[in-house]
N, C-alpha and C positions, 0 to 999 in steps of 0.2 A: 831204723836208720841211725847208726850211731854217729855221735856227734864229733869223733875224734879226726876223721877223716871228710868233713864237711870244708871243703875246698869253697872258693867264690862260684865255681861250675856246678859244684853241687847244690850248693844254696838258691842260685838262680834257680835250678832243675825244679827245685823243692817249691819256690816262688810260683812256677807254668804250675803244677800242678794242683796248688793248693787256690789256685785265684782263677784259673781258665782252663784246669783240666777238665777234661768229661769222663775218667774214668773213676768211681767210686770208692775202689780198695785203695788208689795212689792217692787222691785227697784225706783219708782217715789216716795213710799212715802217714802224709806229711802235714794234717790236726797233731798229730803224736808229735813227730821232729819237734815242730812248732813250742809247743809245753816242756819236752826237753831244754829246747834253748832258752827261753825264758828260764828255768831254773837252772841254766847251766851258770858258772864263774865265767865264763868268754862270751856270754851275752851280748854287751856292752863294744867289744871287741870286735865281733862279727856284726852289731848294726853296725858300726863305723865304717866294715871292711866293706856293706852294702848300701852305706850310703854315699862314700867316695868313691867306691871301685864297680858298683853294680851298672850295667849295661842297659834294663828295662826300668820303666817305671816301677813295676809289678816287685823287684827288689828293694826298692826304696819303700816302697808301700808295709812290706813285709817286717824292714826294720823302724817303721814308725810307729805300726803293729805291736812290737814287741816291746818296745821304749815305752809304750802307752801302756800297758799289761806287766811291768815292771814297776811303774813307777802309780801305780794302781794298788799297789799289796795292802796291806793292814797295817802291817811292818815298814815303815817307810826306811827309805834311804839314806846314810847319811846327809847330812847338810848339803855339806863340800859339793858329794857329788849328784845332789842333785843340779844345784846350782851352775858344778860345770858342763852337765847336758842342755839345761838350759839355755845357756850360754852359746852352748858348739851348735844348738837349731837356731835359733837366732843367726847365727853367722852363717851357717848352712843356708839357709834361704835369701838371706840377704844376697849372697854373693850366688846363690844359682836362681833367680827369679822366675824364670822360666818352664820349673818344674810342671809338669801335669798338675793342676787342680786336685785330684784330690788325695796326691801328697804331701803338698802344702797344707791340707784339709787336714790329712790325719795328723802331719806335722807341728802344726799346731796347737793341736786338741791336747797334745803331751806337756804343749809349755802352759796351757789353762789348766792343765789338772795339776801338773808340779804346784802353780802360782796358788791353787785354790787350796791346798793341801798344808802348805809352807806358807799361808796368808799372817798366822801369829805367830813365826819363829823368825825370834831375834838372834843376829848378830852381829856384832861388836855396837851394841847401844841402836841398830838400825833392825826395819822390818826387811831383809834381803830378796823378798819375794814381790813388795809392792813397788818395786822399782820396774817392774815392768811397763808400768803406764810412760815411766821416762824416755824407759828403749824404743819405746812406742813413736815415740816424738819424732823419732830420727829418722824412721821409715817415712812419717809422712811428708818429711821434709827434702826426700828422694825422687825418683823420679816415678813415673805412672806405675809402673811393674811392683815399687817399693813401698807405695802411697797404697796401693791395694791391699798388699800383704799386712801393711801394719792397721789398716781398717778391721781385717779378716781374724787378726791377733782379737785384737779388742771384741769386736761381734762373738768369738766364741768363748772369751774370758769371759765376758756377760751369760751366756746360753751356761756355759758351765758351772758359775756362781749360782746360778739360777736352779739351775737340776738336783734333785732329790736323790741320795743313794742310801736307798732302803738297807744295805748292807752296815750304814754304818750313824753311827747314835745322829738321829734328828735336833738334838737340840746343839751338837758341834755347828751340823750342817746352818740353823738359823742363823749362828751364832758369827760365823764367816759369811753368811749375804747379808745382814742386818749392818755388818762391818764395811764391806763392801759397796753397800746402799749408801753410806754415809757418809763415805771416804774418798768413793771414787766414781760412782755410776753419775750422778749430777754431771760433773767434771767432762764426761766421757758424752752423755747426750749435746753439752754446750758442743765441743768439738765437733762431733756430726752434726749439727746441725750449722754451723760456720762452714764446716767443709760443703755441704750443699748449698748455702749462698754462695760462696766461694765459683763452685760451678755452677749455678746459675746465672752469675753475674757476665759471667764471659760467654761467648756464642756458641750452642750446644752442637757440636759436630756425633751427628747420631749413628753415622759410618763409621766411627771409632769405636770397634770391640771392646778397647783398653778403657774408654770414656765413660759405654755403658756398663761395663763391667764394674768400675769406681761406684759410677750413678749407684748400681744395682745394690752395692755391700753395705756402702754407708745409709741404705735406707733400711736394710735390712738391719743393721747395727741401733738403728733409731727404735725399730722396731721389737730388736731384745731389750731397748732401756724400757720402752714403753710395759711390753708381757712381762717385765719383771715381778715378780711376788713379792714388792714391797712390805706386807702385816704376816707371812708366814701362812695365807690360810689355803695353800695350796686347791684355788676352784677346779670345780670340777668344768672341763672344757666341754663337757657335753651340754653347759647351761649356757650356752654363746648369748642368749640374748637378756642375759639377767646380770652381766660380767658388770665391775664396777672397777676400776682402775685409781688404788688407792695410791695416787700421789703424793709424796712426802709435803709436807708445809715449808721445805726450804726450796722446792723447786717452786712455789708460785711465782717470781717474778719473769719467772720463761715464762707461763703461760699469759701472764698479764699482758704481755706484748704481742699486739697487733700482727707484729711479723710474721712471730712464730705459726702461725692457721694459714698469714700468704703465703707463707714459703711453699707449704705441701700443697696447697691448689695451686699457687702457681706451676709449681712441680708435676703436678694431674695434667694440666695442660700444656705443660713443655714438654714432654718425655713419650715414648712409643710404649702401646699398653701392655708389654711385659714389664715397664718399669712403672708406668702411673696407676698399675693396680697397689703396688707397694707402697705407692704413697696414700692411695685411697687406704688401705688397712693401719696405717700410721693412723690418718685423719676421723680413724675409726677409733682408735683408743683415745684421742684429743675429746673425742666427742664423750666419751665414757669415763669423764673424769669425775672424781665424785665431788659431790655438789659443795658439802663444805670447807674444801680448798680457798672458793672465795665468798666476800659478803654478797649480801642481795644485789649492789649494784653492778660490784664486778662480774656477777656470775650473767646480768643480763647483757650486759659485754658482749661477755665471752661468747653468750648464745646467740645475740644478734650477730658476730664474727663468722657463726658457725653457720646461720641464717642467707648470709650473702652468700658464702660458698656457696652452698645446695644450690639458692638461684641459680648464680655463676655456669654450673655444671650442667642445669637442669637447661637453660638457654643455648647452650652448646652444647648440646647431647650426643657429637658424633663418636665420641671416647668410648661410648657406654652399651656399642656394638658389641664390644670387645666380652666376651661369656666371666672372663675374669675382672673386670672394670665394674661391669651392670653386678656380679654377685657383691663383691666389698662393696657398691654405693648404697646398694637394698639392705646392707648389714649397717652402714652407714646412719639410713633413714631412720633403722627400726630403735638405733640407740639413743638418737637422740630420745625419741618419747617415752626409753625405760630411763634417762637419767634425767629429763626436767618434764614438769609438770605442763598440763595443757594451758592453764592460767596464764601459765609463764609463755609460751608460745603467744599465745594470741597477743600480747604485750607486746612482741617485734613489729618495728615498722613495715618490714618485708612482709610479716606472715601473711596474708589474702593472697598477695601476686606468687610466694610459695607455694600454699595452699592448693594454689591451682593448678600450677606448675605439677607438684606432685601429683594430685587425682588425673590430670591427664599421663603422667608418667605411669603410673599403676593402671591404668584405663587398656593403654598400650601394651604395658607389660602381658595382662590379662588375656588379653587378643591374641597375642602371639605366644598361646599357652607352650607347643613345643620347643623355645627358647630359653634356655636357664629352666625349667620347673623350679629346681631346687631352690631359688633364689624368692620365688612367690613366698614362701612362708613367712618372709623380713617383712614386706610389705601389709599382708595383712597383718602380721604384727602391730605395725606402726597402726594402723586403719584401726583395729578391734582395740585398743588399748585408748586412742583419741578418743574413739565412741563413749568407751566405756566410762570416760575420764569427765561425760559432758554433764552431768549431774553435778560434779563437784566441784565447778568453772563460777566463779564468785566476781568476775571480770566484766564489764559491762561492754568491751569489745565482741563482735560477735564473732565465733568460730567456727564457724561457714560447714559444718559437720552435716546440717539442714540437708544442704544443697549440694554435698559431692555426694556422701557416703551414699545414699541411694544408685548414683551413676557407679558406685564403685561395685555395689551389688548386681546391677544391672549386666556390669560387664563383666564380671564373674561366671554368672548364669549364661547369657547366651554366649558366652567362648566355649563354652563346656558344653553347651548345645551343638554349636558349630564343629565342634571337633570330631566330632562322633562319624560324621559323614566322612572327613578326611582320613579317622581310622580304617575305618571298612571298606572304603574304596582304595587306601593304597597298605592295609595290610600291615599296617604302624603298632605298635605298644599301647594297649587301650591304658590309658589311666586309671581307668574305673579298675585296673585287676593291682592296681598297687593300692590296697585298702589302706595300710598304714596313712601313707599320705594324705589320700578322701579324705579320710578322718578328721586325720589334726589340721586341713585347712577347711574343712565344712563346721568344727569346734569354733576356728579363726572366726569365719565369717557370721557364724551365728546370731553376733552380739552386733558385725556391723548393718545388719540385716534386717535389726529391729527400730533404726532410726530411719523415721520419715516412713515408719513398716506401712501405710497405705500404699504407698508407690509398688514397695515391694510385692506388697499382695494381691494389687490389680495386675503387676508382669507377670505372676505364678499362674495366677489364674486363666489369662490368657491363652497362656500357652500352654500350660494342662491341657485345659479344653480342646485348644487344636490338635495338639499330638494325640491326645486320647481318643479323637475323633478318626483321625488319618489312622491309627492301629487299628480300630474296630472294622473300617474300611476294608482293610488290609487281610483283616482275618476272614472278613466275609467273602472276602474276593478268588472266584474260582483260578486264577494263574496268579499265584502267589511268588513274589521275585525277592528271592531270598537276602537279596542286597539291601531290598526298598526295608523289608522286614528288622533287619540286623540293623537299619537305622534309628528307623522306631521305635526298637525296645529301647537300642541306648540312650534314646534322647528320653525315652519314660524311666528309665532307670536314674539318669540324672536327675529328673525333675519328681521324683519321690524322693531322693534323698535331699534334694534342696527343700521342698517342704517339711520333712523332716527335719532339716539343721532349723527354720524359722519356727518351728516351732518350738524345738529345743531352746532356742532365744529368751523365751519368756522371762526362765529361770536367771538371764544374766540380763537384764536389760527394764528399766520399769514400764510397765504396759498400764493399758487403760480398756476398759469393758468392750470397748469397738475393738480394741487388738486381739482379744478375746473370741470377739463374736467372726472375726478373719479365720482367725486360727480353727474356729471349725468350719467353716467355709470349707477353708484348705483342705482338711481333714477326713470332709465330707469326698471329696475326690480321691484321694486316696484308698479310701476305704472303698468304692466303687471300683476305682481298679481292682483291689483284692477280691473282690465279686468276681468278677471279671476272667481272671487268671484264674482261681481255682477252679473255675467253671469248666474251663475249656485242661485241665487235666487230665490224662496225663500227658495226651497230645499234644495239646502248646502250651509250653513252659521253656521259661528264660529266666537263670540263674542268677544275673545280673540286677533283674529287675525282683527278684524273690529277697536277695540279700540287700536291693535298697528296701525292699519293704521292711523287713523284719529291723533297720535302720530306724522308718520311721515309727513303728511300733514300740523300739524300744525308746526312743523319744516323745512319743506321745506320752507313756506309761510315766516318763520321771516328771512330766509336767503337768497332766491332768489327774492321774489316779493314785487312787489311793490317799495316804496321809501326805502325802508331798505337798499339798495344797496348804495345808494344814500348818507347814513346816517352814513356807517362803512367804504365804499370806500377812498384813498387815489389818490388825481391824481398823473395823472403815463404820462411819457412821450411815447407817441405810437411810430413806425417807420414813418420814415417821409415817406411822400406820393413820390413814385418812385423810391425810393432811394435803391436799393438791393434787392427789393421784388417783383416788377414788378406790385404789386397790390395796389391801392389804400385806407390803411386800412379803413382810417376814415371815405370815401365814400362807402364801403362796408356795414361799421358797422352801418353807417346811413340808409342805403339802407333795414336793416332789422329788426334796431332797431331804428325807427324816433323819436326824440327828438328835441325841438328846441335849437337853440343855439351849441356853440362848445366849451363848458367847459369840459376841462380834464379831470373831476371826472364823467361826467356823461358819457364821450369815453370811462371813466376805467370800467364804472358799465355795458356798452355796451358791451365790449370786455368781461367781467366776465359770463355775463348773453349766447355770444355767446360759449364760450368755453364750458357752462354747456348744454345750450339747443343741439349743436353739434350732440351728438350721441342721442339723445332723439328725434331728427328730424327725422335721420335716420330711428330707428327703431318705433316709434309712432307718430310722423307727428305733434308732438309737437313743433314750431320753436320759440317761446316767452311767456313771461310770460300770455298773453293774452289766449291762449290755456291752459296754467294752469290752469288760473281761471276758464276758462271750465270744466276744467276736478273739481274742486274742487267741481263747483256748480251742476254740475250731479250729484255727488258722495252725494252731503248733499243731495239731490234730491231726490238718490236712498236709502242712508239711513229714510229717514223721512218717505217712503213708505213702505218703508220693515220690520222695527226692530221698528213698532211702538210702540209692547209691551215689547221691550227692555231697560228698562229707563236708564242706565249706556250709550248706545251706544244712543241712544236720548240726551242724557244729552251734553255727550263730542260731539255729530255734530252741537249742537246747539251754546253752547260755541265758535265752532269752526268758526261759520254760523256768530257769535258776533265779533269775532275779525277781522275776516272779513271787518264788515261792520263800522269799527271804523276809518278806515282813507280815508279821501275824494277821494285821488288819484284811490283808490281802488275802491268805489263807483259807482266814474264815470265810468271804467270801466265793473264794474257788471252788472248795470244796462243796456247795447247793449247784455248781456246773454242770450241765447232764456231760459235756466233754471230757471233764476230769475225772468223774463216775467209768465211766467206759473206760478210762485210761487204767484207772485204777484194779479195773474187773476183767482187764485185756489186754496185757503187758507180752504177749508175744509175737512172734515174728509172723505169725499168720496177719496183725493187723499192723504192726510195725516191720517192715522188713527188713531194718537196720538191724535189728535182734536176731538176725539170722548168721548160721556159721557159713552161709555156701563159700565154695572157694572164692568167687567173684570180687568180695570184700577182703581187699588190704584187713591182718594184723591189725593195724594202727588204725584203720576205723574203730573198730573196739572200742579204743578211748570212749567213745560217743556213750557209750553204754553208763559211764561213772555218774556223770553227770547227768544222763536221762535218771535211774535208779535213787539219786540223790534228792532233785528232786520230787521225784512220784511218793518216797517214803517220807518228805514233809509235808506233804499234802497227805497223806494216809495218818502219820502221825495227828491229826487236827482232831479227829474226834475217837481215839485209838481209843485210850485209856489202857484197860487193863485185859480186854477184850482178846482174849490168843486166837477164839475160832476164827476171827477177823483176822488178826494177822496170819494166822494159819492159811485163808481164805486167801490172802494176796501174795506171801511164797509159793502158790498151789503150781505156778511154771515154775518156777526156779526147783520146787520137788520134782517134777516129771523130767526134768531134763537131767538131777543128780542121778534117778533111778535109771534114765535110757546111760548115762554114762558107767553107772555101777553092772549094769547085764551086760554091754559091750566089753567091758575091762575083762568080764566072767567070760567072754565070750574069744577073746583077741580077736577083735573084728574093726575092722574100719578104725584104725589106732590116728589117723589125720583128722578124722572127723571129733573122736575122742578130746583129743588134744586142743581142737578148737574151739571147741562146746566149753571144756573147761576154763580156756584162759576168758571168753563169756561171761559164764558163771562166775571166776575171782572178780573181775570188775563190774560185777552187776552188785556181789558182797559189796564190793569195799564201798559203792555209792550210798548202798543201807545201811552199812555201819558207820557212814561216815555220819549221816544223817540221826541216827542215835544216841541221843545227849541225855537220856535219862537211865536211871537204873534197869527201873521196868520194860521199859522197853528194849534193852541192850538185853537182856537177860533174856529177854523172848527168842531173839535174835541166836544166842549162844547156848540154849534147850533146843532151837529148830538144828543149830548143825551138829552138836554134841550128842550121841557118841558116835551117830549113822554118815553123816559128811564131812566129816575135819580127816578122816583116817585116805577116803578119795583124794584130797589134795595132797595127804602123805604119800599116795601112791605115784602120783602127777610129778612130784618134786622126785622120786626115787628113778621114774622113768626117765624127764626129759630134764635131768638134773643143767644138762649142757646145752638147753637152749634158753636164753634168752628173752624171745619171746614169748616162751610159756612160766618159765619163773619169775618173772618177775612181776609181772599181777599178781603170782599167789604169795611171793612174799609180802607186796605190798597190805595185801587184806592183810595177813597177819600182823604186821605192823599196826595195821589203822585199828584191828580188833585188841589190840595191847596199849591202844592209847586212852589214859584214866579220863577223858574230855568229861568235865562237866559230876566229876568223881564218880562214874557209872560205872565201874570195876568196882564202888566198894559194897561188894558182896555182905548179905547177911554173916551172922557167926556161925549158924549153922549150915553156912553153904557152904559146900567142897568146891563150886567153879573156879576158886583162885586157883586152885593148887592145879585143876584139868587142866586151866588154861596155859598156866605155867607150863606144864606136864608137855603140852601138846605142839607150845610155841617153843621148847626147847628140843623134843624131836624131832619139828621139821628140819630145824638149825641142823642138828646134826645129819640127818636124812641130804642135805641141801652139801656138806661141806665133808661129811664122811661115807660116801656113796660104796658099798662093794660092786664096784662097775669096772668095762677095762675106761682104757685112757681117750681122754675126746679127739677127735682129730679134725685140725682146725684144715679147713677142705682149700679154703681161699687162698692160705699160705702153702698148701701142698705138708705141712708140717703135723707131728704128733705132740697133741700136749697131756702131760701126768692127769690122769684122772683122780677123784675125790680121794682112793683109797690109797695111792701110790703118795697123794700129794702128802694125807695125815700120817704116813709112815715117816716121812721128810721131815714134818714138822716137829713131829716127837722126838726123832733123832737130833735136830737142831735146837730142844728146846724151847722153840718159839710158838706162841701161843695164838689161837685161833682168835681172829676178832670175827665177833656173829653179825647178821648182814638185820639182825631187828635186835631192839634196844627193848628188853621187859619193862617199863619205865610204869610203877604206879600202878601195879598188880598186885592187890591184895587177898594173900592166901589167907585161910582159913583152916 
């Protein structure tokens, strides 16, 4: 579209198409007009002739568009004229007030970039840029239409000050907000906040559009002074509840004043909740001020100011209906107790009548799980942080932690019980399937979970018992009512995973021998249920209730076993031997927990580990961590055979099978397992059905393979040494499967089957090599494939060079076989493996990137794309050189 003959008719034309056409080819080529004009010398000319003379919004939009992408360049504008664009948008809106919103919008945005750009250029002895806060003046001194507009100036002169442009040097950018912080943002928050007493003070007419429109921008404007990045340390917004809002030291006397915290709650409760959430997110940074702004007593002030509100809000709770009201208050709650201390709370005269205020507000919240979800995370925030805060309360007021946080748990637990019934009868979004979430609020509640934990573990128990009882019912029962069924697992599925999180507790929360001897109580039932369940496989089973187990197992394992104990234990003085007991403890506790040596800590983690195993002896014959691990490796044992075509419940056994086999102590251990024996001696798909190619299994199951292979060969690694017929002994499938793939190749037969067996086999490698950190054993590993199977994968790479799913496992091995981990690539002097290996990882490259094949054709786009060998004719002709898709990094030839 040439620009010589772009009339105002044609410019509209250009305008329809590029903002509300639906037709694809006419938006690209008026993208293209678009970057012509902007570089054209009539630029300038043509916005003017569409912002005077243009008939749609959509052409004014176009040329604000263009002003803002001119005045954008690297290269800036003369002075002059920037200044008289400036100038002519200003009088522009002034005098047409009425524009569409988000012309004024982009309108603007042109005079905040000008002003941010031109913030240090002098002329004639003055800053010509900063007089914009002047012109400012004058709007608000106009009438509704004009008092908005010059709001909207300001809010995006802030937002824009504010903003990072990665494009252009970072230390300019600090260099103009640090200026701007100093010079003019104070100035600008006083003004917004006089303009909402201002309307406050007079009678708020909430049927006035024009009213709450005002209301809405100047709080918004309060709220760009507040997000401002006053220290340059640009947070990251994904940490919202760690956020600290570093207020200059020349604004303290705004906040010293009592007003300033009325104004915005009064404003909460004057205002309809599209505008009083704005004020609650205001009253959210107020809260987030950081603490050395004032001294001790002003800061308890300040807290007790902040203390009434919450009451205030918490007594008239009708606002807090509103999904956007309730999420900023719960953001509200959670700040105050990341920026003052529990000490300091309990010091307010309010805090009790608070206190309770809020546990019945969270109590509520709880109950009415499908309400907000997302907004629960604040609350236990606030909850697990108070908990956790109660050790270190030096205050002789009491902080009532005793006596909620158990109700808070309480009502946690059975909403999450009660919900389950309301999912399966109306067919709603289980909870339980967004794990993410489970998670990081069963983390939350872990820690509040462990105060007053008797309450807590006489409710667990309880109702263990009855639900476990009503399932066994259930299953014995000849009419089985799939509803009643679907209930009861979920209500067992949550109350494994809540044992679970209380157990996980330990670790964050100080315990005492009775919370100990609970915790296997708890335990003890769980472990019953996994009786239970695998029993009755492969018939009945629920996924649900499998991946809370493997939940609580992998919290049992970080809190009881192994060296963990070891590692969080405090030594502790035991009773001395004879002295009032009649029993000799330390010799008992040795007697059934042998350790060497008589270190106190390892008495204490003996005596801990007896008080838990106690009643788990009793009733499952379970008497030390060592039957644990039994029980753990059946259970991955039984999972691996059962739920092969379950990848979620494959996934997390395998993870669990990893961490596992991550610390030595444990190892050694595992490996006297008759389970891990068997695993070790029986690694194919006849006993694991995950190992299998059938078609039935997703590609991307596969993955599962890296990580089963990874760990199986550090549990093999434990007593290897040097031993090849043993390792020979455990590649003996991984050989029978290269061999069926090598006579099939010989064979052209079944090339789907081939292809799948192989990308198998690469991620079955890559989990053994990954696991290979020593010389000797890498070297085992690269004599088993060299010189009979590395040539197979050459073949693999030559065939299915253009799919995806089969190269890229076998690149991957290759990569992970070329990484020097733990310096195990460096080869004797007299070995030649550097040079094969080299030899072998730069033929597949080439094999991978210089194929004699025809061209692929990509089937999806109906299109032909250049194949390997068309592609390396192109690139030689061009010059340009191949980058390789593996890095030799730390191959040492010989």
């Amino acid at each position: 579209m040439a620009l010589h003959f772009q009339s105002l008719a044609e410019l509209e034309a250009l305008c329809t198409h590029l903002y509300i056409g639906t037709d694809l080819t006419q938006r690209i080529e008026a993208e293209k007009a678009l970057l012509e004009l902007i570089d054209s010398p009539e630029c300038l000319s043509k916005c003017q002739l569409l912002l005077e003379q243009g008939t749609t919004s959509y052409a004014q939009l176009l040329a604000a568009t263009c002003l803002s992408k001119l005045v954008s360049r690297v290269s800036p504008l003369p002075v002059e004229q920037r200044i008289d664009i400036r100038n002519y948008i200003l009088n522009y809106v002034a005098s047409q007030p009425k524009l569409a919103p988000f012309v004024i919008q982009a309108l603007i945005q042109v005079i905040a970039k000008i002003t941010k750009s031109g913030w240090f250029e002098v002329q004639k002895d003055r800053f010509v840029f900063r007089e914009i806060i002047a012109d400012v003046k004058t709007f608000l001194q106009g009438a509704m239409e004009h008092c908005i507009i010059g709001v909207i100036i300001l809010s995006e002169l802030t937002q824009e000050m504010n903003l990072v442009d990665y494009s252009r040097p970072s230390a300019k950018h600090r260099k103009i907000a640090t200026s701007f912080r100093d010079t003019s943002l104070k100035d600008i928050l006083v003004l917004a906040c006089s303009l909402l007493k201002e309307i406050l003070a007079k009678p708020l007419n909430l049927q006035d559009q024009d009213q709450q429109n005002l209301v809405m921008q100047v709080l918004k404007l309060v709220l760009n002074c507040l997000n401002f990045d006053f220290i340059g340390s640009s947070a990251d917004e994904s940490a919202d509840d760690l956020c600290t809002v570093q207020i200059p030291t020349t604004w303290r006397a705004i906040f010293l004043e009592p007003e300033t915290l009325d104004l915005f709650f009064n404003l909460y409760h004057s205002l309809p909740p599209l505008l009083s959430q704005l004020a609650l997110s205001c009253l959210v940074q107020f809260a987030s001020t950081r603490r050395s702004l004032f001294s001790s007593p002003e800061r308890a002030k300040y807290l007790g100011n902040l203390i009434k509100g919450v009451k205030r809000i918490l007594e008239n709770p009708q606002g807090l209906s509103d999904p956007g009201n309730y999420h900023e208050f719960c953001r509200f709650l959670a700040r105050l107790k990341t920026n003052y201390q529990l000490g300091e709370l309990v010091m307010v005269k309010e805090y009790p009548e608070v206190i309770r205020l809020i546990a019945n507000f969270t109590i509520t919240s709880l109950q009415h799980w499908e309400f907000a979800p997302n907004s629960v995370h604040y609350l236990l925030t606030l909850w697990q942080r108070m908990v956790a805060s109660v050790p270190f309360v030096k205050s002789t007021e009491p902080h009532l932690l005793d006596t909620y946080a158990p109700e808070i748990t309480k009502a946690f637990i059975t909403s999450r019980l009660e919900s389950v019934a309301v999912v399966v009868r109306d067919n709603l979004d289980d909870p339980l399937d967004d794990t993410t979430t489970v998670f990081q609020q069963l983390e939350q509640l872990c820690t509040v979970s462990r105060c007053e934990y008797e309450k807590t573990c006489t409710l667990l128990v309880q109702l263990f018992d009855q639900n476990a009882q009503n399932y066994q019912k259930l299953l014995h029962s000849a009419s089985r009512v799939t509803v009643d069924m679907a209930i009861q697992e979920g209500r067992l599925a949550w109350l494994v995973y809540l044992v679970g999180t209380v157990v996980g507790g330990r670790l964050t929360y100080t315990s005492t021998d009775e919370h100990d001897a609970m915790d296997g109580e708890l335990s003890c039932r769980v472990f019953q249920l996994i009786s239970l369940m695998d029993t009755g496989l492969p018939q009945c089973s629920n996924e649900k209730i499998e991946l809370a187990i493997l939940w609580f197992l992998d919290q049992f394992r970080k809190t009881y076993v192994g060296d963990q104990l070891q590692r969080t234990s405090k030594p502790v003085s035991l009773p001395c031997p004879g002295k009032n007991t009649g029993v000799d403890c330390h010799v008992l506790l040795q007697g059934i927990f042998p350790t060497q040596g008589s270190n106190p800590g390892l008495l204490h983690c003996r005596l801990i580990l007896y008080q838990v195993y106690a009643r788990m002896s009793e009733v499952l014959g379970i008497t030390d961590d060592n039957h644990v691990l039994e029980t753990f490796m059946t259970k991955i044992v039984t999972n691996l055979k059962y739920w092969g075509r379950c990848e979620p419940v494959i996934s997390r056994t395998l993870q669990f099978l990893n961490d596992l086999s991550v610390g030595y102590i444990l190892l050694k251990k595992l490996v006297k397992i008759d389970a891990v024996k068997f695993m070790l001696k029986n690694h194919t798909s006849e006993h694991f059905p995950f190992l299998g190619i059938s078609g039935s299994y997703s590609l991307s199951d596969f993955r599962c393979r890296t990580a089963f292979y990874t760990a199986l060969t550090r549990l093999l690694m434990v007593d290897l040494g040097e031993d090849e017929d043993e390792f020979e002994n455990f590649m003996l499938p991984l050989t029978v499967s290269f061999e069926t793939v090598l006579q099939i190749f010989n064979n052209n037969f079944k090339q789907e089957d081939v292809k799948r067996m192989l990308i198998g086999l690469a991620r079955d490698l890559r989990g053994i090599a990954f696991a290979l950190n020593t010389k000797t054993s890498y070297t085992m590993l690269f004599d088993w494939m060299y010189p009979t199977y590395l040539p197979i994968l050459q073949r693999a790479i030559e065939q299915w060079y253009g799919e995806p799913a089969c190269t890229t496992p076998i690149l991957k091995l290759m990569a992970e076989l070329m990484q020097n981990r733990s310096q195990r690539l460096n080869f004797d002097v007299s070995s030649p493996n550097g040079i094969l290996l080299f030899r072998e990882a730069s033929k597949m490259i080439c094999t991978y990137a210089i194929s004699e094949t025809e061209p692929v054709v990509l089937s999806t786009l109906g299109m032909s794309h250049p194949g390997p060998h068309e592609l390396h004719h192109q690139l030689r002709s061009s010059c340009t050189p191949v980058c390789p898709h593996i890095h030799l990094r730390g191959t040492h030839c010989s």
